[in-house]
C-alpha positions in Angstrom: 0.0 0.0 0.0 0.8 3.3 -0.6 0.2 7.2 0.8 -1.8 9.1 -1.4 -2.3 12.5 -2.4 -5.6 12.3 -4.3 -6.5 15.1 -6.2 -10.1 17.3 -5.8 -11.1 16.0 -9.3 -11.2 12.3 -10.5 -12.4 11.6 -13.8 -13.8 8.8 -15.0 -13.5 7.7 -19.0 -16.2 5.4 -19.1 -16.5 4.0 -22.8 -20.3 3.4 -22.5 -20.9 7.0 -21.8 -20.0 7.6 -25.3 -20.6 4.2 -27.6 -23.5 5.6 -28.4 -22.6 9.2 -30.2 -19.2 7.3 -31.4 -18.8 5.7 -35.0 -17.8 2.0 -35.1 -14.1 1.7 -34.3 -13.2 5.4 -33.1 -14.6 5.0 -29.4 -10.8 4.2 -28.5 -9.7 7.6 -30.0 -12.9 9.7 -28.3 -11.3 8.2 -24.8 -7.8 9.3 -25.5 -9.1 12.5 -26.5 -10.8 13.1 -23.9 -8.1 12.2 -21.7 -6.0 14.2 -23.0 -8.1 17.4 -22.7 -8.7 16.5 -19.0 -4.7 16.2 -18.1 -4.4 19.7 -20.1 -6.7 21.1 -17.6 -4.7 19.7 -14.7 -6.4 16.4 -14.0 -3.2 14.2 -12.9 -6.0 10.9 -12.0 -8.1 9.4 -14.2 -9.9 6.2 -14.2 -10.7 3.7 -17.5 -14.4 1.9 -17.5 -15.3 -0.4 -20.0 -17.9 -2.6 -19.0 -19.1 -3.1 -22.7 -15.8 -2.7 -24.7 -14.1 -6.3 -25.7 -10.8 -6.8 -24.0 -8.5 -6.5 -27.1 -10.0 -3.1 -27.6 -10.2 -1.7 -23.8 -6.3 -3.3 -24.1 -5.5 -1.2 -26.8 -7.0 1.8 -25.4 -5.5 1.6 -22.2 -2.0 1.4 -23.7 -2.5 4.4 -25.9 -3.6 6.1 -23.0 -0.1 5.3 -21.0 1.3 6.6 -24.1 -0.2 9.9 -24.4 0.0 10.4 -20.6 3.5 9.2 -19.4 3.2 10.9 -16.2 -1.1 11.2 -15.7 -2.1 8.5 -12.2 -4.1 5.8 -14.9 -6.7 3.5 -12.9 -8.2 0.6 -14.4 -12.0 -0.8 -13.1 -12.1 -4.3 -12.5 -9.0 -5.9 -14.2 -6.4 -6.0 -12.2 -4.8 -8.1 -15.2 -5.3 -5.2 -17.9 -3.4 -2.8 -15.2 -0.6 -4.5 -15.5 -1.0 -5.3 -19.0 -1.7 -1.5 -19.6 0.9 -0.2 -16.9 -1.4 1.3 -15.5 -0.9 3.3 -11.9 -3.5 1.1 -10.4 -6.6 -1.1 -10.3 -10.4 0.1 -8.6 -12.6 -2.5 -8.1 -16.3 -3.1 -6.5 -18.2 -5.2 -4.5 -18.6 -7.6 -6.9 -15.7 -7.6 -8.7 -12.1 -8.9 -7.5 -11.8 -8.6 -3.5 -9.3 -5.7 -2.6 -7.0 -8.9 -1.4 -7.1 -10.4 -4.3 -6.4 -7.2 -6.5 -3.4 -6.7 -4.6 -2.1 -10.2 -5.0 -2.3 -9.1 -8.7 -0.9 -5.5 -9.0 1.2 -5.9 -5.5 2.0 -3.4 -3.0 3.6 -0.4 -5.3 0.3 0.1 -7.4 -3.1 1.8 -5.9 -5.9 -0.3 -5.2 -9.3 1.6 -4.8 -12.6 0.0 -4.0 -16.1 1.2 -4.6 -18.8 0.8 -1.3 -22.3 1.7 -1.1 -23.1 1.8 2.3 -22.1 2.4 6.0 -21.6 -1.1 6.7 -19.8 -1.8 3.5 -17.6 1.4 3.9 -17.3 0.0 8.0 -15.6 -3.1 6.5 -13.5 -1.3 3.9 -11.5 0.4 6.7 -9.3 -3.1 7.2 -9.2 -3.6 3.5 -5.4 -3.3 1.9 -6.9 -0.4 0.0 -5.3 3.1 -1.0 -8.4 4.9 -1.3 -12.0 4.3 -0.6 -15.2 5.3 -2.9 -18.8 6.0 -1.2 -21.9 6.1 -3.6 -24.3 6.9 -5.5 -24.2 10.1 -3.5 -26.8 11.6 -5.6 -29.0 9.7 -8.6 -26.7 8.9 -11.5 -27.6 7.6 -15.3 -23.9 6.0 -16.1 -24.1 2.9 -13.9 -26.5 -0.1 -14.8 -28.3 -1.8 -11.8 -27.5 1.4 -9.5 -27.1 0.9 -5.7 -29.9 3.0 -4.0 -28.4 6.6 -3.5 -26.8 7.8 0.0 -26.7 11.5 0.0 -24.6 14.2 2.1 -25.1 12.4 4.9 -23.7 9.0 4.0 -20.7 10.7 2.7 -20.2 12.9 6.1 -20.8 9.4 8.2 -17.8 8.4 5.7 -15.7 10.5 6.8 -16.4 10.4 10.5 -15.4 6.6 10.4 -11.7 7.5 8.5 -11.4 10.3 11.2 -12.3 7.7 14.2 -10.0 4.8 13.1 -7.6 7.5 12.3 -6.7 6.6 8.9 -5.1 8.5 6.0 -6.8 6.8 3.8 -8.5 9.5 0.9 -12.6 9.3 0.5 -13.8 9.7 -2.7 -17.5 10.4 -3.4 -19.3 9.1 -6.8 -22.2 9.1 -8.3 -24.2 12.2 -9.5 -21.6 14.8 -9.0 -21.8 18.0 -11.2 -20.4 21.5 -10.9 -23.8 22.5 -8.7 -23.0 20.1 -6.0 -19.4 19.3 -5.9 -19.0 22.0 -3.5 -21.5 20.1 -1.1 -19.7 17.0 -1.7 -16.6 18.6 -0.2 -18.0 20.3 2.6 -19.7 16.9 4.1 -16.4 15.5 4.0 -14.7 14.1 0.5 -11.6 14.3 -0.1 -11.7 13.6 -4.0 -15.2 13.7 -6.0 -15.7 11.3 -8.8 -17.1 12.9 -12.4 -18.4 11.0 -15.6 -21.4 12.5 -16.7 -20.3 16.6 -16.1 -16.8 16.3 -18.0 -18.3 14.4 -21.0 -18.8 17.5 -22.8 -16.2 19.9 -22.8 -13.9 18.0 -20.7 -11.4 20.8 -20.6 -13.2 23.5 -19.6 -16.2 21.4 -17.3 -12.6 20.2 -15.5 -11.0 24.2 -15.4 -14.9 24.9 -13.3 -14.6 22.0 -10.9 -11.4 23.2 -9.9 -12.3 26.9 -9.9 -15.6 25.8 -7.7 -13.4 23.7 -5.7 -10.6 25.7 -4.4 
């Protein structure tokens, strides 16, 4: 495990956001691009979904993506397998996917491992996990997630953080799910450390990204 320094902003590139307004083939090249207009605007963290995408293309992706950003923090969801493939920074994973043990067995103990919770009880449990940073959500009703956990609002999130605080751990809360320039600030103030994006940086990454960090400072 390692200490992190997680940044205000963490995008996620999730390739079903934009099959649909892609043409066959070029959903690959939409991700890096958007990637890349997110690091210009000073995100250093970003995170690759791809629930739908077939492995030799998310592959593909992924690697471009370590080419274009040498130095960006690169996160694969789910496959601890494809971070290493990829050289990726780290792996996230969720309550159904690869145990945080088991996703460290993979990427070992210099890579991040993040995992997703949606609940106190869940997050409760997290706290002995060989994690680097910890996810709470939905925090607010989201349309990018299929067979979405109910949502847990502000007061989930400040709970969260009351738990980290108790056990005394340094351990960074992120919050997901719903999160736009309106209520980021919110997000903060209960007690997150990092909020999660997808839906708010799929249009104009650059600039959406250059307001969440204005809004957040």
């Amino acid at each position: 495990m390692i200490t992190m320094q997680i940044p205000a902003l963490y995008p996620i590139l999730d390739t079903d956001s934009l099959s649909t307004p892609c043409a066959p083939g070029l959903l690959g090249r939409a991700i890096c691009e958007q990637a890349t207009q997110l690091f210009a605007a000073g995100c250093t963290l970003l995170q690759l979904r791809a629930k739908q995408m077939p492995v030799n293309e998310l592959l593909s992706c992924a690697r471009e993506l370590r080419r274009l950003l040498p130095s960006a923090t690169l996160i694969m969801n789910d496959r601890a397998d494809l971070c290493l493939a990829a050289d990726f920074d780290g792996v996230h994973v969720g309550q159904q996917d690869l145990s945080p043990q088991g996703a460290r067995a993979v990427v070992g103990p210099a890579r991040i491992v993040g995992l997703s919770t949606h609940n106190v009880a869940q997050f409760s449990a997290a706290l002995l996990a060989p994690v680097d940073y910890l996810a709470i959500g939905p925090v607010f009703a989201t349309a990018s997630k299929q067979n979405v956990d109910p949502v847990v609002g502000l007061e989930c999130v400040a709970e969260a953080r009351r738990l980290l605080d108790a056990a005394a751990s340094a351990v960074p809360l992120v919050a997901i799910g719903g999160i736009t320039r309106a209520n980021a600030q919110a997000v903060r103030r209960a007690g997150a450390d990092s909020v999660a994006v997808i839906g708010d940086i799929s249009c104009s990454p650059g600039d959406s990204a250059r307001e969440f960090f204005r809004l957040m400072m």
